[in-house]
C-alpha positions as MATLAB code, in Angstrom:
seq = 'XXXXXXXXXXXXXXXXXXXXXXXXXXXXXXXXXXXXXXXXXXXXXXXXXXXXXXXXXXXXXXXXXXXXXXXXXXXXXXXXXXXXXXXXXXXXXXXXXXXXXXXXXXXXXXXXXXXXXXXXXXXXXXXXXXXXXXXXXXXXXXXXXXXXXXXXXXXXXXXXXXXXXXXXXXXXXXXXXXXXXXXXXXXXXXXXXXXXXXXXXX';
ca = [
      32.425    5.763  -22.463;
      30.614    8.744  -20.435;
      28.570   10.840  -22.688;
      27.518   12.914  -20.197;
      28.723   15.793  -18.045;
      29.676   14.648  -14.022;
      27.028   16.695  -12.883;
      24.163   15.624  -15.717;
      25.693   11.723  -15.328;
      24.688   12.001  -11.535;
      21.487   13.339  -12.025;
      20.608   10.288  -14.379;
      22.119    7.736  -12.361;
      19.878    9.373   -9.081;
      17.054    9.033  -11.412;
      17.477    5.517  -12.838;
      17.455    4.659   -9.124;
      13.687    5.223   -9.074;
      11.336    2.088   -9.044;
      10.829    1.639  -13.349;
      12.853    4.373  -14.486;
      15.295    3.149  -16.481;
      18.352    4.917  -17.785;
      16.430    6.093  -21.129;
      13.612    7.479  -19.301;
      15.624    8.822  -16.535;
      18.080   10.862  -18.994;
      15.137   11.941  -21.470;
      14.012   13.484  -17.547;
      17.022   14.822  -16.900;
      17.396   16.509  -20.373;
      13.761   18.188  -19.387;
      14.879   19.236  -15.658;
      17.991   20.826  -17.539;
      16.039   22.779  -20.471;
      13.371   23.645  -18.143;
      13.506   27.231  -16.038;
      15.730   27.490  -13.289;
      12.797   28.286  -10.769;
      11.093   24.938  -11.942;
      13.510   23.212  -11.153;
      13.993   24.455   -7.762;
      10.623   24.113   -7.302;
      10.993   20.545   -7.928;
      13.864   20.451   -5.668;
      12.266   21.801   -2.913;
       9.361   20.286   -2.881;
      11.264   16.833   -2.528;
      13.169   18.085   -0.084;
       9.622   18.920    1.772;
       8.090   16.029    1.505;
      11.021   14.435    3.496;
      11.175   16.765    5.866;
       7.628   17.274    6.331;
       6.068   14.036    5.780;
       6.066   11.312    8.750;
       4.107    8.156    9.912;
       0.698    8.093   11.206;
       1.300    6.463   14.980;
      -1.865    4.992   14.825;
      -2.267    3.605   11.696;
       1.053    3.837   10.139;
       0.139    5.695    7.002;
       2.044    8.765    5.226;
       0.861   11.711    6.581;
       1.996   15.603    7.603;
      -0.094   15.996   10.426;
      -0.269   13.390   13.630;
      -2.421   11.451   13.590;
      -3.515   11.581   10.285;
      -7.081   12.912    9.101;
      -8.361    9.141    8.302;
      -7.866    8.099   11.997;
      -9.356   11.984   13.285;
     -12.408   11.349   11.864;
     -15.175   10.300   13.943;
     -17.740    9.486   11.729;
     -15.438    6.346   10.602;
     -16.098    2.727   12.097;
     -13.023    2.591   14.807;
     -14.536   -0.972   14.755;
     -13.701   -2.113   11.276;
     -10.128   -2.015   10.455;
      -8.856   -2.856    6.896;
      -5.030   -3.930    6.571;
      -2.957   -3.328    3.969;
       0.479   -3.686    2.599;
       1.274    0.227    1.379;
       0.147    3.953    1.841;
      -0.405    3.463   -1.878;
      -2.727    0.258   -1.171;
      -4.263    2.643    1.500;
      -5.368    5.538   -1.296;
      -6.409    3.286   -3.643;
      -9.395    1.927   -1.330;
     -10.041    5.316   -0.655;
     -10.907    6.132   -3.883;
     -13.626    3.871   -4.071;
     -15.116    5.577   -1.706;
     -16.548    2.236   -0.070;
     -14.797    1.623    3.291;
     -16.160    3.623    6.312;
     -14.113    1.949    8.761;
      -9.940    2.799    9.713;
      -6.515    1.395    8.217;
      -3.695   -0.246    9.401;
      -0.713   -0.037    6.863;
       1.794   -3.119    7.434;
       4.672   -1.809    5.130;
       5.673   -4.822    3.447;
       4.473   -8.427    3.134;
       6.502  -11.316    4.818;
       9.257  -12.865    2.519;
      11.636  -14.921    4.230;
      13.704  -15.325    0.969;
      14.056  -11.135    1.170;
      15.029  -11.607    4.805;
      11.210   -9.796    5.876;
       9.974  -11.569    8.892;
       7.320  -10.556   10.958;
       9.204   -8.445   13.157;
       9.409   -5.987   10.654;
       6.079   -5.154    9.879;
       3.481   -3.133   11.877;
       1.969   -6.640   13.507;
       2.669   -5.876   16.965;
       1.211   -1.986   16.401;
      -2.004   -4.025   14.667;
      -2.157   -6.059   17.889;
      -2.122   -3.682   20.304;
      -4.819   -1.677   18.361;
      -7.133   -4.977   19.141;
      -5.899   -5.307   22.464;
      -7.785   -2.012   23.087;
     -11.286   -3.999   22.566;
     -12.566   -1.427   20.320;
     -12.301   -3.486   17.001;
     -15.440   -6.210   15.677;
     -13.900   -7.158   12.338;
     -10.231   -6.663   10.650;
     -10.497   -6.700    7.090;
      -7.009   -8.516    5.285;
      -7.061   -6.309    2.090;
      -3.377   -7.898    0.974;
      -2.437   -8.025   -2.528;
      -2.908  -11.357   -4.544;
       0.387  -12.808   -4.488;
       2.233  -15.934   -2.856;
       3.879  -13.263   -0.207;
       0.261  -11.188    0.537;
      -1.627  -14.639    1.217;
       1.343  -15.983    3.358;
       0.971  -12.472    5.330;
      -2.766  -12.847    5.711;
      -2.122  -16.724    6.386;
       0.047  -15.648    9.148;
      -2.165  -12.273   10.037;
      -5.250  -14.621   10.884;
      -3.360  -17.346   12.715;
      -2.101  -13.971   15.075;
      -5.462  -12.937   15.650;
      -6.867  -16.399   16.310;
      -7.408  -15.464   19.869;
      -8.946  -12.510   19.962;
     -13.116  -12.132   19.841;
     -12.556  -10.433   16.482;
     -14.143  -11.256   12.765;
     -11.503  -11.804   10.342;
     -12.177  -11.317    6.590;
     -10.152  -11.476    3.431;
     -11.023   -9.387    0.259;
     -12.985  -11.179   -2.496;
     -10.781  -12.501   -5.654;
     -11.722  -13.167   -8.871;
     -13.522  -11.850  -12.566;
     -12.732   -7.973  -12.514;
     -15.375   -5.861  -13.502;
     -15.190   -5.882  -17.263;
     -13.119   -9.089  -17.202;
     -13.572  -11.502  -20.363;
     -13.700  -15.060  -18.483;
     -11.819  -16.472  -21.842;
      -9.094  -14.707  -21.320;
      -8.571  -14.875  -17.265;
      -5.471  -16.970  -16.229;
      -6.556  -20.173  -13.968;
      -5.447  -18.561  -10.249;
      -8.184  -16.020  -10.881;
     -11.016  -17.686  -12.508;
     -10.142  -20.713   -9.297;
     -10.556  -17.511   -6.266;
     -13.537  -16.672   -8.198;
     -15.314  -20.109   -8.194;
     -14.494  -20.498   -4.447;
     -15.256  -17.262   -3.357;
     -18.862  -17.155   -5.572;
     -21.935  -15.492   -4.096;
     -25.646  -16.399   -4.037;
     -27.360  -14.285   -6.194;
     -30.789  -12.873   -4.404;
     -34.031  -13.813   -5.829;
     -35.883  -11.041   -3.897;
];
């Protein structure tokens, strides 16, 4: 039985659409959007309707952005030489905010997953390529996520770049900072015992 009006039933079916929104959550939002002044609502309206119109893909590195190229891959004090891969935008602003890497990105938009029907051709490898083929790039950093599909893609991502003069690196695994080791499944304390460092005596 519909409890709903059409027009309120839509609204929390669009919204249960979103990646972990549920149909609780989405109707306790849609109860708010209602309640809430018409202007905010617009506002929210129209400011998704901007962000699609607005919003495009970096044609460098591949990343969200509203101006072309994006302001990562205009800036000159960054290392053009060091590029670090990823899977996501979102992967992309999370090394950001560690305010560690110097060098560019190159956003991949997905991991391989044959079982999902994701093959190679449907990722930004050939774009990657072609950035290398330029000769500017020393190292390309794999910063893929932990999982059977993001080592398969970095697998695959360093077998591709197996013949070019470049340095190909993977992002350390292991203890987080904070981690208790006693409580750490076995996958992560194993990357951390293979990928250990020698501590300096200095």
């Amino acid at each position: 039985m519909n409890y709903y009006p059409r027009p309120l039933r839509r609204l929390i079916d669009e919204l249960s659409r979103l990646p972990g929104i549920g149909e609780k959550t989405a109707a306790r939002i849609a109860f708010f959007i209602l309640s809430c002044p018409r202007e905010q609502a617009l506002e929210l309206a129209g400011a998704m309707a901007k962000v699609k119109d607005e919003i495009t893909l970096c044609s460098t590195c591949f990343t969200f952005t509203d101006e072309d190229p994006c302001k990562i891959c205009r800036d000159e004090s960054r290392d053009e030489g060091v590029i670090c891969v990823v899977e996501s935008p979102g992967d992309l602003v999370a090394l950001e905010k560690s305010r560690v890497f110097k060098g560019k990105y190159h956003v991949l938009h997905g991991v391989l997953s044959p079982l999902s029907g994701i093959g190679p051709e449907l990722l930004k490898i050939k774009e990657l390529t072609a950035r290398i083929d330029k000769g500017n790039v020393k190292e390309v950093i794999l910063a893929t996520n932990p999982t059977v599909e993001g080592g398969t893609t970095a697998l695959y991502l360093s077998k591709v770049m197996k013949p070019y003069a470049v340095k190909v690196t993977r992002l350390a695994q292991g203890v987080p900072m904070g981690g208790d080791i006693e409580y750490l499944d076995e996958v992560t304390l194993g990357k951390a015992l293979e990928g250990r460092t020698e501590i300096s005596r200095d």
